[in-house]
DRENLUMGU-507270 format. One record per residue (C-alpha): residue number from 1; x, y, z; residue in three letters. Coordinates in Angstrom, 3 decimals, decimal comma. Layout:
% residues N
NUM X Y Z ala
...
This chain:
% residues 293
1 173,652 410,347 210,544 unk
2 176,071 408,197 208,152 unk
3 177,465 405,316 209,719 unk
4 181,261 405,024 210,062 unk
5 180,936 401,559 207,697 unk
6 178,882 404,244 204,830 unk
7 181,598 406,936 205,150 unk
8 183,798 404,411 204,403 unk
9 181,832 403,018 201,178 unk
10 181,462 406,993 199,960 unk
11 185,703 406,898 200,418 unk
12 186,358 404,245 198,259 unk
13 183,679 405,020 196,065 unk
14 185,704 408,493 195,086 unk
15 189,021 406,998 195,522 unk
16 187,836 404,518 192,787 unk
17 185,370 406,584 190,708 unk
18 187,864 406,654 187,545 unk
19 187,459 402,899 187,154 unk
20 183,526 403,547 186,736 unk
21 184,355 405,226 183,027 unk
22 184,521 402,591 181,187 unk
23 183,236 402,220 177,424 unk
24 181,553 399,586 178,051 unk
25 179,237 401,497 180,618 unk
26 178,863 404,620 178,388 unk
27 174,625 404,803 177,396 unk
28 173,413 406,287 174,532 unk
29 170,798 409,034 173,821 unk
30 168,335 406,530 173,586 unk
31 169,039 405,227 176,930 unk
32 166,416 404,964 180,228 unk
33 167,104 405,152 183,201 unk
34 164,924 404,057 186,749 unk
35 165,811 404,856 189,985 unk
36 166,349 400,949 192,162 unk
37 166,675 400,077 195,779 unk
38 166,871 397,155 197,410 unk
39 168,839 394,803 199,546 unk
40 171,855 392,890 198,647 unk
41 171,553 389,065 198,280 unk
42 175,034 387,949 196,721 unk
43 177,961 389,856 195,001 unk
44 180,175 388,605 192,089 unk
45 183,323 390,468 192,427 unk
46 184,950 388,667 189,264 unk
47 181,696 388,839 187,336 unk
48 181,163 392,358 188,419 unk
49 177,776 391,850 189,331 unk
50 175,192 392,348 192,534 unk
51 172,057 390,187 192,965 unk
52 169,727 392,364 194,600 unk
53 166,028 391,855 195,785 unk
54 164,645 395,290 194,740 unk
55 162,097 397,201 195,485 unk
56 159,073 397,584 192,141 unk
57 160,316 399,833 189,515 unk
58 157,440 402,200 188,336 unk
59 157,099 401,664 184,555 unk
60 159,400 398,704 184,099 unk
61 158,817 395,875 186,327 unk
62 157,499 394,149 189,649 unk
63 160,064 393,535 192,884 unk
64 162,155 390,645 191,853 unk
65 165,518 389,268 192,970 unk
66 167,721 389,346 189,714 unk
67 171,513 389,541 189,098 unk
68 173,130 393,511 187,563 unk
69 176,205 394,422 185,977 unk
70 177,293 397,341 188,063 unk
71 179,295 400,447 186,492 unk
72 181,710 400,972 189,532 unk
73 183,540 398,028 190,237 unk
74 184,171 399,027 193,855 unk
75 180,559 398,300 194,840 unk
76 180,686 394,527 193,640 unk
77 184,072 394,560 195,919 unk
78 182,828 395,822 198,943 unk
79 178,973 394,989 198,901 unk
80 177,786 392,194 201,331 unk
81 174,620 390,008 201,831 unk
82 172,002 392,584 203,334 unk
83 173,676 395,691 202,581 unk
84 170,955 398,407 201,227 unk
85 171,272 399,696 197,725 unk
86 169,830 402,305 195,423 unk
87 171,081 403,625 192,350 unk
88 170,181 403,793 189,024 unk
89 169,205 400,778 186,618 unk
90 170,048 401,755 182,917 unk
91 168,903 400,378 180,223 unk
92 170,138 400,694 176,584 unk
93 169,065 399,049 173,726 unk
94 170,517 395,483 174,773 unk
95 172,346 396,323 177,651 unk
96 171,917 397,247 181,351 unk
97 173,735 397,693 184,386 unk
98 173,425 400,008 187,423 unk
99 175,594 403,013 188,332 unk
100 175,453 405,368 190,877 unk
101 175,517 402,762 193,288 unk
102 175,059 403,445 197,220 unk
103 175,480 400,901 199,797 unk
104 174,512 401,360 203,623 unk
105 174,491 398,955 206,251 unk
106 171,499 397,914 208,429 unk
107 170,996 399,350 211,730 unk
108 172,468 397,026 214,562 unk
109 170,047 394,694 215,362 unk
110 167,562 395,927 212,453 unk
111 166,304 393,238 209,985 unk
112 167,103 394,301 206,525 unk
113 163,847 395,267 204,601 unk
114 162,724 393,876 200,765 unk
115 162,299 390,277 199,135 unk
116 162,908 387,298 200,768 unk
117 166,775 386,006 200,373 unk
118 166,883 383,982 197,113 unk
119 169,816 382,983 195,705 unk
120 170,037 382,716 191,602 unk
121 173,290 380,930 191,424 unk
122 173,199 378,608 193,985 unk
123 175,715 376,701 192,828 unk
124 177,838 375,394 189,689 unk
125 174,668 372,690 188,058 unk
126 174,847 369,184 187,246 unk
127 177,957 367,680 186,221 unk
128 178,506 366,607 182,882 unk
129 176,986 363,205 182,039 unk
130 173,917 363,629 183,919 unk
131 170,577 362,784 183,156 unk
132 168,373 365,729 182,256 unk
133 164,808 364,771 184,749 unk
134 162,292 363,109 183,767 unk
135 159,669 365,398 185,182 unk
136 156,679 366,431 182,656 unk
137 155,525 370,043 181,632 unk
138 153,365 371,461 179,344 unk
139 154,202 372,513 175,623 unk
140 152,787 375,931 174,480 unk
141 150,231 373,537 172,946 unk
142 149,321 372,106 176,234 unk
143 150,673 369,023 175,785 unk
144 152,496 367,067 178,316 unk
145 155,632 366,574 177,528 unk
146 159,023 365,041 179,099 unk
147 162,602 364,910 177,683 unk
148 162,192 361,205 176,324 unk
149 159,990 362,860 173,951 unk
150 162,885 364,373 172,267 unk
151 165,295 361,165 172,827 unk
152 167,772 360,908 169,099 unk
153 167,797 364,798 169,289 unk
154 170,357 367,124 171,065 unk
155 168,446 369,854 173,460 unk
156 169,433 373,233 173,765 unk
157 167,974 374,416 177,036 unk
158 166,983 377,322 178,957 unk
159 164,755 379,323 181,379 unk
160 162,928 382,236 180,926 unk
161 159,478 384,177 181,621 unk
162 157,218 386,435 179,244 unk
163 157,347 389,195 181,416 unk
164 160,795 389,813 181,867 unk
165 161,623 392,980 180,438 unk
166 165,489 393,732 180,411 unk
167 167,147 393,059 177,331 unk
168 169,949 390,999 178,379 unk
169 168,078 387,994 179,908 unk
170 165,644 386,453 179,203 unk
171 164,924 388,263 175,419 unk
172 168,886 387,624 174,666 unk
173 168,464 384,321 175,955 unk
174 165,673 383,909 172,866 unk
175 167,511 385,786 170,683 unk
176 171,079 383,406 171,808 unk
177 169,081 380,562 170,672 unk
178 167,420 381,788 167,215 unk
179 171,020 382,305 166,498 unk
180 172,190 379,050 166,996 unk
181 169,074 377,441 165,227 unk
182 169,928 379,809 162,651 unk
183 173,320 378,558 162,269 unk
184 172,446 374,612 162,859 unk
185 169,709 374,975 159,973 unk
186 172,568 376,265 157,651 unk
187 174,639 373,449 158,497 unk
188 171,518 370,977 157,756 unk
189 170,642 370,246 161,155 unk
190 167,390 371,570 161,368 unk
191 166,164 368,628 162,539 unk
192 168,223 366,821 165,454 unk
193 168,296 369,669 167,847 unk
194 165,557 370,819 169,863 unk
195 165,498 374,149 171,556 unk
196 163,531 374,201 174,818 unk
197 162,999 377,082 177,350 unk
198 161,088 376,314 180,672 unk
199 159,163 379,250 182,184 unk
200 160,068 380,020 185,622 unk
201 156,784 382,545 185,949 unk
202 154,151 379,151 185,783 unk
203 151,511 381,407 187,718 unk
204 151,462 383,432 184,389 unk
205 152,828 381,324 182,062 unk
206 150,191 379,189 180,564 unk
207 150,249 377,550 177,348 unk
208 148,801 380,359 175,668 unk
209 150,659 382,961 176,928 unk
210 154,092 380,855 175,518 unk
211 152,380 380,138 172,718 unk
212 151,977 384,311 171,612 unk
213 155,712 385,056 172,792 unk
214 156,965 382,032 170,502 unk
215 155,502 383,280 167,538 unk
216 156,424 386,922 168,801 unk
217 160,259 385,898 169,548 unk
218 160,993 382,442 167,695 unk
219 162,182 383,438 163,933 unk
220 163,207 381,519 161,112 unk
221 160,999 378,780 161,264 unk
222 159,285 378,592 157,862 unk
223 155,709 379,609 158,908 unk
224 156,096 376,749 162,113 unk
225 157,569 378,882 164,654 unk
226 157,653 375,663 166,881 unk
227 158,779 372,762 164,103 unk
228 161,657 372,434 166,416 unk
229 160,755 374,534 169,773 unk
230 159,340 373,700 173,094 unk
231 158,078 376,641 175,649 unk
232 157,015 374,873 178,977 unk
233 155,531 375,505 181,842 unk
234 154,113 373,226 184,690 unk
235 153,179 373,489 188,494 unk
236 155,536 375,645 190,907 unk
237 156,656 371,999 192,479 unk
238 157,534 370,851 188,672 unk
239 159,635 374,198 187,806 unk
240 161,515 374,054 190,891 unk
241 162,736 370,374 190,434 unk
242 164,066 371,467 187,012 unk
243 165,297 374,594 188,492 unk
244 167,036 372,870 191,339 unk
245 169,073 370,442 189,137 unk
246 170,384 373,607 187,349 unk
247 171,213 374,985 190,880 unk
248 169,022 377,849 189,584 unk
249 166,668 378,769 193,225 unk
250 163,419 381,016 192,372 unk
251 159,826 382,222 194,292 unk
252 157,636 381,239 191,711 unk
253 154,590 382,797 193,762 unk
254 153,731 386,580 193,921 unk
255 155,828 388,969 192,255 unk
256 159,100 388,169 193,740 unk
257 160,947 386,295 191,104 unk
258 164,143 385,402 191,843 unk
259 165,753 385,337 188,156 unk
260 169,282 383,651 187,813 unk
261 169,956 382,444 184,341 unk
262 171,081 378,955 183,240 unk
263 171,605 377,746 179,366 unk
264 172,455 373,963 178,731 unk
265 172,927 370,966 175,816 unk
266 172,346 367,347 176,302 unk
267 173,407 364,530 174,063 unk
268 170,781 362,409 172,304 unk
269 170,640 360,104 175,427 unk
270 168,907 362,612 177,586 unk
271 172,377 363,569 179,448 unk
272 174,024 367,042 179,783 unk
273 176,868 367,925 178,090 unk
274 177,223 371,428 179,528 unk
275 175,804 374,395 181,271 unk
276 176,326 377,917 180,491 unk
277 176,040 380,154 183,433 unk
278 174,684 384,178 182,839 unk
279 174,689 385,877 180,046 unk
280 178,357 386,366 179,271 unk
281 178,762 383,490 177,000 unk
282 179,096 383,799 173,551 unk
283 176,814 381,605 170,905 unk
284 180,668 380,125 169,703 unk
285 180,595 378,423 173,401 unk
286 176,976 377,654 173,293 unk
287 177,316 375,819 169,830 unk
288 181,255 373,806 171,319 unk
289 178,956 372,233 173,478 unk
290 176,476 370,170 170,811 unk
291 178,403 367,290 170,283 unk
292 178,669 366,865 166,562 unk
293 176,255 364,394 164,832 unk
């Protein structure tokens, strides 16, 4: 039997179904589509976007806690920590969202089922001026490495895993980042910027593994698709410091990844000079924050 609170939700889902049309939500032939469920962790009304920690998707991915664009804006107005979801999860050559969202409340004095609570924007990041930590990782190479080792460059920074598979994180992350080291090596600055993305999957991540997905995602790099790149990995208790100073939060354990997304440049002293939060941002606002040589 629906709930007064659901027959509320299906209301204002009709009442508001024209704003749902929008081009931007409109997929292609090529497009896939998965049915999702799962439980709502956070909602970004102005961002139009749900975290939710979902359920496995048969032939895409594990259960994970990640952050969707949502086609009917109602649901990122109206959804709440714990609310149930399902819908469908599209994805479309370099895009995805969810539509066909529907939300239900727990039973009174049921526990909400799914992943663990984990919260991928936990909060703005560091402020700007502040030292980058001084915790070592490994390279793809297996070497240990620490951000003094790139002290005169600037660092382009961000965190990703091998095994994520929608287009619009942690691939367009890679592919926001060969842009701008395509861009910097046209402007003869091949040299004073390093690009670095930290793994948040370290269980899986090893050297190796980063090592095959830079040479299968890192382009333009004259035969050294690392002359200027650093994949790293480390422990669990090593990811999560870095991830904690980018108020990024994450399980690094099991299969339950909880996959926020945070880009950011630091100066040649080691401190930041911005942080990009998402995926909205452009590679224009990536490259206004390197500060110019």
């Amino acid at each position: 039997m629906l709930s007064a609170g659901i027959l509320a939700l299906a209301t204002f889902a009709t009442a508001c179904g024209d704003s749902s049309q929008e081009a931007g939500f409109r997929a292609s032939a090529e497009a896939k589509h998965y049915p999702i469920a799962g439980v709502v962790r956070s909602a970004d009304k102005a961002g139009r976007q749900i975290t939710v920690s979902h359920e496995a998707i048969p032939g895409l991915m594990d259960a994970m806690t990640m952050s969707f664009a949502v086609k009917e804006t109602w649901a990122a107005d109206v959804a709440t920590p714990g609310d149930r979801l399902s819908g469908t999860l599209v994805v479309d050559g370099a895009r995805s969202w969810i539509e066909g969202v529907s939300l239900s409340k727990p039973a009174a004095g049921a526990e909400a089922t799914g992943s663990p609570s984990s919260a991928t924007d936990a909060g703005i990041g560091p402020a700007v001026g502040t030292p980058l930590p001084t915790v070592a990782l490994r390279d793809q190479a297996g070497r240990t490495v620490t951000m003094r080792d790139f002290a005169g460059r600037y660092v382009i920074l961000t965190f990703i895993y091998t095994r994520c598979p929608l287009p619009d994180y942690c691939p367009l992350m890679m592919s926001r980042l060969n842009e701008a080291a395509a861009r910097l090596r046209k402007a003869g600055r091949r040299d004073d910027v390093q690009m670095v993305a930290i793994s948040i999957d370290p269980a899986r991540d090893t050297p190796e593994v980063l090592a095959a997905y830079g040479r299968a995602h890192i382009t333009g790099e004259e035969g050294d698709p690392f002359h200027r790149w650093s994949l790293l990995t480390g422990t669990p208790e090593d990811i999560r410091t870095w991830a904690t100073f980018f108020a990024l939060n994450f399980e690094p354990d099991g299969t339950d990844i909880a996959h926020g997304l945070r880009t950011a440049v630091a100066d040649r002293d080691g401190t930041v000079t911005g942080v990009l939060r998402g995926n909205q941002w452009t590679t224009d606002e990536l490259m206004a924050l390197l500060p110019s040589r």
